[in-house]
C-alpha positions as CSV (number, residue, x, y, z in Angstrom):
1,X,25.6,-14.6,1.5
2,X,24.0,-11.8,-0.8
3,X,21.2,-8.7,0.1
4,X,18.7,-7.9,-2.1
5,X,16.4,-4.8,-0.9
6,X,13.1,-4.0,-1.4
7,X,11.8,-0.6,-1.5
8,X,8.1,0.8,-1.9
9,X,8.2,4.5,-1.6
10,X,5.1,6.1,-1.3
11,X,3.6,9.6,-0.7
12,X,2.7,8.6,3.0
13,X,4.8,5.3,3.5
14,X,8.2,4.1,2.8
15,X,8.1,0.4,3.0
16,X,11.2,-1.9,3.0
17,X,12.4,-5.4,3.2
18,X,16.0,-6.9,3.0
19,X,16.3,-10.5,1.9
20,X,19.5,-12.3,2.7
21,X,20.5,-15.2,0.5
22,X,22.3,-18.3,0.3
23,X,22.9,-19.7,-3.3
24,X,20.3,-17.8,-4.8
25,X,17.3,-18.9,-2.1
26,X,16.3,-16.5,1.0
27,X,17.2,-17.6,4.2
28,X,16.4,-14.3,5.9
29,X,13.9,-11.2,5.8
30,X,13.9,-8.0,7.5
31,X,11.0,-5.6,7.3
32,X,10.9,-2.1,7.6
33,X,8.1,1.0,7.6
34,X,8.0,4.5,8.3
35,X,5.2,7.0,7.9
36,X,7.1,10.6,6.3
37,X,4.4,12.9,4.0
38,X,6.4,13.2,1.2
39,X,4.2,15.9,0.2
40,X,4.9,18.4,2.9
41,X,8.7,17.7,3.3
42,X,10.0,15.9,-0.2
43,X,14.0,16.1,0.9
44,X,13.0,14.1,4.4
45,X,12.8,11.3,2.3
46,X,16.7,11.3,1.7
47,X,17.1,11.0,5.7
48,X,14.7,8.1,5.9
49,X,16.8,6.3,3.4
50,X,19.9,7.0,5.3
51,X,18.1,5.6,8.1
52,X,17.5,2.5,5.5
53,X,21.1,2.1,4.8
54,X,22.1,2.2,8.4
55,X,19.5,-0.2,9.8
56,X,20.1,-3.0,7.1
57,X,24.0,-2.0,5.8
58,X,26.1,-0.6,8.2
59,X,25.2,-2.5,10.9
60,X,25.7,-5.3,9.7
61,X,29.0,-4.5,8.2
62,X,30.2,-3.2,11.6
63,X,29.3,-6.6,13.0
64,X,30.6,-8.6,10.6
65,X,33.9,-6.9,10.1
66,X,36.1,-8.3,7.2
67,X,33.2,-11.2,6.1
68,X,31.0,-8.6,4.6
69,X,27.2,-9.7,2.7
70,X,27.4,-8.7,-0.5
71,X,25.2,-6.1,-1.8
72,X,23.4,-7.7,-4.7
73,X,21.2,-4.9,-5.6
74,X,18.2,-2.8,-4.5
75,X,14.7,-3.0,-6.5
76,X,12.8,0.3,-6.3
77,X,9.0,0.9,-6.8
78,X,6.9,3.8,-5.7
79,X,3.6,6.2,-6.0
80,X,5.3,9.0,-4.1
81,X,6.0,10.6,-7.9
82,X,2.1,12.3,-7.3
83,X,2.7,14.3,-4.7
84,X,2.2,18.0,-5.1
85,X,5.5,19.1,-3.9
86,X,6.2,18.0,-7.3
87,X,5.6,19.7,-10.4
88,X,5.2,16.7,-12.5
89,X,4.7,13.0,-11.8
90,X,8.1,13.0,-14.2
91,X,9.9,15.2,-11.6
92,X,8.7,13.2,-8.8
93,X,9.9,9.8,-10.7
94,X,13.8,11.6,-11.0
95,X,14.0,12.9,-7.5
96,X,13.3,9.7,-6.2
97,X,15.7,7.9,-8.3
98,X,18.1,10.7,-7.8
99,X,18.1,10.6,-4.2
100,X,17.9,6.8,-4.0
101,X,21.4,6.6,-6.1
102,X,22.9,9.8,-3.7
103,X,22.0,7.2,-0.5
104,X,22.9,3.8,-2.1
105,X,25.3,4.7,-4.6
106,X,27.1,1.9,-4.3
107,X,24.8,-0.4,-4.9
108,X,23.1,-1.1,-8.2
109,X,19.9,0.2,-8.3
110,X,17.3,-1.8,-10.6
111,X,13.5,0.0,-11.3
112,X,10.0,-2.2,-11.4
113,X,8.1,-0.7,-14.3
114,X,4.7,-0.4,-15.1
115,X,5.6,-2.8,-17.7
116,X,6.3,-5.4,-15.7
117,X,10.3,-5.7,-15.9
118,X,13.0,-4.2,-14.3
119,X,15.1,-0.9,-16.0
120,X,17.7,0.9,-14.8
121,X,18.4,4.5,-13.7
122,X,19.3,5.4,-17.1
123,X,16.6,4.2,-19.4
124,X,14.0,5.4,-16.6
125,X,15.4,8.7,-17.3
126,X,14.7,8.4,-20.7
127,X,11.1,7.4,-20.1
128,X,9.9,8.4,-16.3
129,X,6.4,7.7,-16.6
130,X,6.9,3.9,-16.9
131,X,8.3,4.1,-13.0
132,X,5.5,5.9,-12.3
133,X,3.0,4.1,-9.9
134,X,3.9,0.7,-10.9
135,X,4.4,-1.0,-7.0
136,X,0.5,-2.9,-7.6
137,X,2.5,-4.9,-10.6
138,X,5.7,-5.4,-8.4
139,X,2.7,-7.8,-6.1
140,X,0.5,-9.1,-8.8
141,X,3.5,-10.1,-10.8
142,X,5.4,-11.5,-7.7
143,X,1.9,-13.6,-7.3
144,X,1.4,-14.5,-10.8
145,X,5.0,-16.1,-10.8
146,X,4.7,-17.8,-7.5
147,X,5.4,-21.8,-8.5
148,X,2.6,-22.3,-5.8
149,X,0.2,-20.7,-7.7
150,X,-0.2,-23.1,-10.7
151,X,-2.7,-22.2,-12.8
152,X,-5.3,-20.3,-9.8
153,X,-7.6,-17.4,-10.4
154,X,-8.0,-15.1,-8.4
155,X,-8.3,-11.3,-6.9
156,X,-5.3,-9.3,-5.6
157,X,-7.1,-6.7,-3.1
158,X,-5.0,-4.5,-1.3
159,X,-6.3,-1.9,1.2
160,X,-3.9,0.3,2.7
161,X,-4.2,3.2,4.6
162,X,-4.9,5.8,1.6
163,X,-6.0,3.2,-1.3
164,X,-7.3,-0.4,-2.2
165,X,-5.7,-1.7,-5.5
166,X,-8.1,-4.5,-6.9
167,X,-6.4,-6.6,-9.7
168,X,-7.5,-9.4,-11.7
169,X,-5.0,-12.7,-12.1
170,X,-6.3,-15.4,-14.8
171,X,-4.4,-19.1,-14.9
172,X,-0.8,-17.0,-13.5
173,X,-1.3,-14.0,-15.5
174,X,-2.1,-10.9,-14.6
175,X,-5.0,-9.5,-16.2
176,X,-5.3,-5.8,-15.5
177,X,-6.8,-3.2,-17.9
178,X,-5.1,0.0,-16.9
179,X,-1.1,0.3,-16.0
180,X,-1.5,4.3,-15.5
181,X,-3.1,5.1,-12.0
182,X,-6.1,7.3,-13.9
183,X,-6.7,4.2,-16.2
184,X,-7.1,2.3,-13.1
185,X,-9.5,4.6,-11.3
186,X,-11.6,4.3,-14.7
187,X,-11.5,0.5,-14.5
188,X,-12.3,0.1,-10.8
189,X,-8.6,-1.4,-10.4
190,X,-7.9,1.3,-8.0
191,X,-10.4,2.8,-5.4
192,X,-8.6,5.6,-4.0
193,X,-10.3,5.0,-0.4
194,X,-8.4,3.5,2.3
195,X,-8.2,2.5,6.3
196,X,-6.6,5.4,8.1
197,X,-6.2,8.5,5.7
198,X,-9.7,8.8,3.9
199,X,-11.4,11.9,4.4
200,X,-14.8,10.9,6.3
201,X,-16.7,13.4,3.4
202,X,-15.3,11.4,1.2
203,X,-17.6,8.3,2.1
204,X,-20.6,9.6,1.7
205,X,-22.3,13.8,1.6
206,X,-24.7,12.7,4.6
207,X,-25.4,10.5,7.1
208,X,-28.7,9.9,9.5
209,X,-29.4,11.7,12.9
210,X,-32.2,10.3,14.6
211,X,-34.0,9.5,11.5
212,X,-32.9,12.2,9.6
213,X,-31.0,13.1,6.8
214,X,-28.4,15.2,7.4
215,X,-25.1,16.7,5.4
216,X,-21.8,15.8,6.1
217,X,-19.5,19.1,6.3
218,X,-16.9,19.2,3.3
219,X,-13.9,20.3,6.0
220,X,-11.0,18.3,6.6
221,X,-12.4,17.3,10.3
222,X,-12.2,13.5,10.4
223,X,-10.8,10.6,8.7
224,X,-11.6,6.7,8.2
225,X,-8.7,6.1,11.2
226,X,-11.4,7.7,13.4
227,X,-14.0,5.7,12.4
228,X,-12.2,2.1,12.9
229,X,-10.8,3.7,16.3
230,X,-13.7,4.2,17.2
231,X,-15.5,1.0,16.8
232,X,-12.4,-0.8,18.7
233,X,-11.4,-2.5,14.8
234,X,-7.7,-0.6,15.2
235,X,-5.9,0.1,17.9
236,X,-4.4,3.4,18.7
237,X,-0.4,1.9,17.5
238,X,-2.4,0.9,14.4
239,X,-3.8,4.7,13.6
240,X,-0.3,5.2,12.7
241,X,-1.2,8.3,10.6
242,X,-1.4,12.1,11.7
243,X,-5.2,13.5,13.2
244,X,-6.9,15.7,11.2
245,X,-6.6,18.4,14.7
246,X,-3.4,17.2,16.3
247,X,-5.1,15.6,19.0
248,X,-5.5,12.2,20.7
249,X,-5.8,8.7,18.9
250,X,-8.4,7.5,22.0
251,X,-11.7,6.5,21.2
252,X,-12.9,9.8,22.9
253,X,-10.9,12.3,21.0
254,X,-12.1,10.0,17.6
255,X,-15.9,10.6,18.5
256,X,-15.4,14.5,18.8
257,X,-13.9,14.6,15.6
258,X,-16.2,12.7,13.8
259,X,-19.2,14.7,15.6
260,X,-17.8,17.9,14.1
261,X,-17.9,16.1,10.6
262,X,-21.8,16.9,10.9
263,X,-20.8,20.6,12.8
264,X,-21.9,19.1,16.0
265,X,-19.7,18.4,19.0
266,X,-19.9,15.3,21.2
267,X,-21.5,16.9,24.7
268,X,-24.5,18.0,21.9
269,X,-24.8,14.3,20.4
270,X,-23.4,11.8,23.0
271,X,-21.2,9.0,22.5
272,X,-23.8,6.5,21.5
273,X,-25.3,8.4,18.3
274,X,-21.4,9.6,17.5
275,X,-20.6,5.7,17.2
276,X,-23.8,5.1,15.0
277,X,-22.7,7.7,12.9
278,X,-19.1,5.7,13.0
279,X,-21.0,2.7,11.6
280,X,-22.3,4.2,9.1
281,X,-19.2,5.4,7.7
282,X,-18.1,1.9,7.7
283,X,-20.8,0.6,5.7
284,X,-20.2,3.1,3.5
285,X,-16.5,2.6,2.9
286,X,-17.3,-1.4,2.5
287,X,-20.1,-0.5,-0.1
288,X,-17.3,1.9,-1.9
289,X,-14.7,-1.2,-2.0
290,X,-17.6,-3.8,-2.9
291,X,-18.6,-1.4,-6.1
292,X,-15.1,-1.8,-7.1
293,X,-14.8,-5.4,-6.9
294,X,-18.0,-6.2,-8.6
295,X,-16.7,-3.5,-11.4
296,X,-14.0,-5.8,-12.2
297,X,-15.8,-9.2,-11.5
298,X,-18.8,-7.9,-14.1
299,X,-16.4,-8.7,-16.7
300,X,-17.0,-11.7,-18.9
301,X,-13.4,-13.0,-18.1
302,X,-13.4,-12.5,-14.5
303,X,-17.3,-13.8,-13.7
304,X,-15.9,-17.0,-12.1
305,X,-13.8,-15.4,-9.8
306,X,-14.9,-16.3,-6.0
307,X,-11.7,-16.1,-4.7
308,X,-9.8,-12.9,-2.6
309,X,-6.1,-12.8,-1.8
310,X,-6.0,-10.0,0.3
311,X,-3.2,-7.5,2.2
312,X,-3.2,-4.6,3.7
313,X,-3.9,-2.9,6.8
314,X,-7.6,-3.1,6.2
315,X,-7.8,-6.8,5.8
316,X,-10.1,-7.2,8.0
317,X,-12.9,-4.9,5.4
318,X,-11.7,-6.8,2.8
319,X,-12.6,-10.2,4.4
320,X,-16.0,-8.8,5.6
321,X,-16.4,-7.9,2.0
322,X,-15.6,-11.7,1.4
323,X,-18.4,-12.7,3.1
324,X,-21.2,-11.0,2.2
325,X,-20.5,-11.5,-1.3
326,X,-19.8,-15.4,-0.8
327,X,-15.8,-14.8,-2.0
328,X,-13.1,-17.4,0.1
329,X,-9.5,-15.6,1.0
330,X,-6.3,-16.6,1.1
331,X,-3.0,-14.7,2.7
332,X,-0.7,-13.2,0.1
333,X,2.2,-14.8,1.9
334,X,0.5,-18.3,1.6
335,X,1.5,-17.9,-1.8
336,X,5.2,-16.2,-2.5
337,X,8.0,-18.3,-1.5
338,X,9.5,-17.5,2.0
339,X,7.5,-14.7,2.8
340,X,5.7,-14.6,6.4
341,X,2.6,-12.4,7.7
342,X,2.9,-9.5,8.6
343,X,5.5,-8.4,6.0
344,X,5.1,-5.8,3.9
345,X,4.3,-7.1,0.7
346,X,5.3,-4.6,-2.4
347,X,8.6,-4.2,-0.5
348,X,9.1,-8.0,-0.1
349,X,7.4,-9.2,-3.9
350,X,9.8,-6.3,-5.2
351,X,12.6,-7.9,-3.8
352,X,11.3,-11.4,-4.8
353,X,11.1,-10.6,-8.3
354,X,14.4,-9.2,-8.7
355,X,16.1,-12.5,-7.6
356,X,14.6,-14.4,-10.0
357,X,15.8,-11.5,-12.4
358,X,19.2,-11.4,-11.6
359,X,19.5,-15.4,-11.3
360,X,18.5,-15.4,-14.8
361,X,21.0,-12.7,-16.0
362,X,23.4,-14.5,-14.3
């Protein structure tokens, strides 16, 4: 039997997924996440990939003794590159890399590119930028190839805990506009507004207090986590992220940070008016992701697209956004071969794509 590993790094998750195989198909799939702000602590990441390699390698070796799984190779993606502990999103790209090769060294390491192929270590160091962002491909390409697509159309929506990646697929290709996160923010491909880490000032500058307009304070004091909490959408194992104060993930501790996002405090408004301002928020966030997706749909090649696949933690917005604009959805993992819900996709659809690659260089 062979390993393949998938690995999505990000800036505030680092997402895995082994698949085992037998004669080139999977027959097993482990799954793996951790929250770690790469930003605040860069070389922590180097421990959570030791974690990696002991959870999925060592183990296993240990238990099988002399009859080890070969290590077929490990296929990289990430968006942790932006982070501001790093000078440059090329510095960011060959840390990463560099660490990943210190942890795995013996195990070839193969790149997802924002031009849709695979590279290695070396000709990423030559041109960084091309690792740079590029995990939305690893899933839209994974998709597009998927002999159970045929020739569908659709909408890849994914809405994670910082961001929602929106991206066209056309009779199996995929038919994004930008490749560079910045030319996907001016396409609407990427809405950088997300279920758990979004600043609640960033959904709108006001909101309505008995009738009346009022400003929402530009100070770090709640996020979108607070808001879904709130409402009972999440529960507290799901707000998975830090709180803006360092307090509780209850529903009580949400409301008194999102009554100070209007300088108030929740003795002065009372629960009921904090969870209409909660709402609010909401509908907000659900117009923000709905602007995106009729940006992209408003083009002349992608009128006739009424159908969402959609992933992510906030799958349950993006399904509400589904209805009210008369869309169907579909699972991601109704679509990929072998995968199973619940599974974190990049990670998986990384690993996917590389066995196809490496059956064909074999």
């Amino acid at each position: 039997m062979q390993s393949i590993l998938g690995l999505d790094i990000g800036g505030a998750n680092t997402k895995a997924c082994l698949l085992n195989l037998n004669k080139g198909k999977v027959v097993e799939s482990k799954d793996y996440s951790k929250y770690h702000e790469v930003w605040k602590n860069s070389q922590g990441l180097s421990e959570i990939l030791e974690e990696l390699k002991n959870l999925f390698f060592m183990d296993k070796e240990k238990a099988n003794e002399g009859n080890l799984t070969s290590k077929k190779g490990i296929a990289l993606t990430m968006t942790a590159e932006l982070c501001d502990t790093f000078l440059s999103k090329t510095e960011g790209v060959l840390s990463i890399i560099e660490m990943t090769e210190q942890i795995f060294g013996d195990i070839p390491l193969y790149i997802w590119t924002t031009q849709g192929s695979f590279a290695s270590p070396a000709q990423i160091r030559k041109a960084p930028l091309q690792a740079a962002a590029a995990n939305w491909l690893a899933s839209a390409a994974a998709l597009s190839r998927s002999p159970k697509l045929g020739s569908g159309s659709f909408l890849l929506i994914d809405m994670g805990s910082t961001t929602t990646d929106i991206i066209p697929i056309i009779r199996g290709k995929v038919m994004a506009r930008g490749r560079t996160d910045t030319e996907r923010l001016a396409t609407g491909e990427l809405v950088y507004s997300g279920l758990l880490r979004t600043a609640v000032n960033c959904l709108t500058d006001h909101i309505y207090i008995d009738g009346i307009q009022t400003r929402v304070v530009n100070e770090y004091f709640a996020i979108s986590a607070d808001v879904y909490r709130l409402l009972e959408l999440i529960s507290e194992a799901d707000y998975d992220v830090p709180t803006p104060d360092g307090g509780g993930k209850d529903p009580e501790s949400c409301a008194r940070r999102l009554a100070r996002a209007v300088a108030s405090d929740l003795e002065e408004l009372g629960m009921e008016k904090v969870q209409r301002i909660a709402r609010y928020f909401q509908e907000k966030q659900i117009n923000i992701i709905t602007e995106g997706i009729l940006q992209n749909i408003s083009r002349k090649d992608l009128s006739s697209l009424y159908t969402f696949v959609t992933t992510g933690q906030g799958t349950f917005i993006l399904q509400e956004v589904a209805r009210r604009l008369s869309c169907s959805t579909i699972s991601w993992w109704e679509i990929v071969p072998g995968a199973k819900s619940q599974q974190v996709m990049t990670a998986y659809c990384a690993a996917w794509l590389l066995v196809g690659d490496l059956a064909i260089r074999d």
